[in-house]
Structures are given as structure tokens and as C-alpha cells.
N, C-alpha and C positions, 0 to 999 in steps of 0.2 A: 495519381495516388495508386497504389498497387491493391488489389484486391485480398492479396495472403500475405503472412508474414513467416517466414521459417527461423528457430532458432537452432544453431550446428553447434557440435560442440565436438571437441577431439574429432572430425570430421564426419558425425552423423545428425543426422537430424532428431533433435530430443523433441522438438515441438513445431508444430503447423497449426494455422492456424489464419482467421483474420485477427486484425486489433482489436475491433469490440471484443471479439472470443477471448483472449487474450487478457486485455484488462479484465474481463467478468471475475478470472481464476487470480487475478494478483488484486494484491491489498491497496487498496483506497489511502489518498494521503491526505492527512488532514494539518491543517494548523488553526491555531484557534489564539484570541488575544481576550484574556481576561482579566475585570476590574479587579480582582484579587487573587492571586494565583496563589492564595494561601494551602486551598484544597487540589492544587494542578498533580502532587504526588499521587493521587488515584488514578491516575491515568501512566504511572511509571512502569505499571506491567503490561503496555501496548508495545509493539516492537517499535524499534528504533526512534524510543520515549529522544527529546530534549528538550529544555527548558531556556530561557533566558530571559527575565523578568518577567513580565504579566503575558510573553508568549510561549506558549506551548507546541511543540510539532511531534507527531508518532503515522506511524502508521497501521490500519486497520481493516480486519477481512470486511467483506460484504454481508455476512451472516451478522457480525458484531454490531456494525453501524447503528440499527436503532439502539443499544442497550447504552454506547457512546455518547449520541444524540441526548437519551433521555438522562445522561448523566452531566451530559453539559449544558442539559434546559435548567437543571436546577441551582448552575451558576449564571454569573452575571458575564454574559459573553461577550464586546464591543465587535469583536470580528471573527469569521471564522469561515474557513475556505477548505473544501472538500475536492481534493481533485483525484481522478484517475491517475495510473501510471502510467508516466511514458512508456513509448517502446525503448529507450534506454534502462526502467527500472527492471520492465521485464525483462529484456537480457540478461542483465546482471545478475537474477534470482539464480538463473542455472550456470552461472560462474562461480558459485559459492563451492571453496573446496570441500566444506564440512558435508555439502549435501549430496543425497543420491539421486540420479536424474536417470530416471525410466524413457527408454525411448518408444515414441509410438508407433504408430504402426501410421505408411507413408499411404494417403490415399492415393 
């Protein structure tokens, strides 16, 4: 296992780091499988909301997560799975054309 992880982009490094470090700064993936997904549209303003019967999938910063939690305590939840990002989601975060990506500075 490697101890850093660097992400290149147009040939510089936009980010260093380890993978904990790394997942800390990207969004938590959540899915959740509810008895009623009648209420699942409050959670359509998480990014990359979808839906497909009584499953729900978004993703959510780390800051947000308890306000998430305590809004899916007050449904009836049968399943629900919180995971980190891969090192594939975090790549892709700074593939986004629309975004500006700050390079660091290389220790």
C-alpha cells in the first residue's frame, strides 16, 4: 500500500496527500433503503440525489452528516450504508470541467 496519494492534472499536481487525508476533504456516500420513500424528496438537495423505489443514494460533506443522520432517524430506515470515497471518486472531483482546481504547494 503506498503511503501518499498525488492527484496530476494537465501535468501538475493539484493535490498530495494520504487517502485518509484525502477522503476527510471529499463527500461521504451514503445509501439508505426506506419503508416509505414517500418523504426520500428531502434529501433531493444532497448532491448527486437518486432515487429508485424505497432506495435512495446522494452524497454528503462531513460537516452535514449528523443534520442527514438526524433526518433519517426520523424515518423508518431498513438499511443504510455510509461509505467513504474511493480513491476513484476523489480523482474524478478534479476532472470536473466546470471546476477550478488550486494547486498546492508540493512538500
Amino acid at each position: 500500500m503506498v503511503d501518499r496519494v498525488a492527484i496530476i492534472r494537465q501535468g501538475a499536481i493539484v493535490k498530495i496527500g494520504t487517502l485518509a487525508e484525502m477522503q476527510e476533504l471529499s463527500a461521504l456516500n451514503v445509501q439508505a433503503v426506506l419503508a416509505d420513500a414517500t418523504n426520500a424528496a428531502k434529501f433531493s438537495q444532497e448532491a448527486h440525489f437518486t432515487q429508485s423505489g424505497n432506495k435512495i443514494s446522494f452524497t454528503v460533506s462531513h460537516e452535514a452528516l449528523p443534520t442527514v443522520l438526524a433526518s433519517l432517524g426520523q424515518m423508518m430506515v431498513h438499511d443504510l450504508q455510509i461509505t467513504p470515497p474511493t480513491l476513484e471518486d476523489i480523482f474524478l472531483q478534479f476532472y470536473v470541467e466546470d471546476k477550478e482546481v488550486a494547486t498546492d504547494d508540493q512538500e
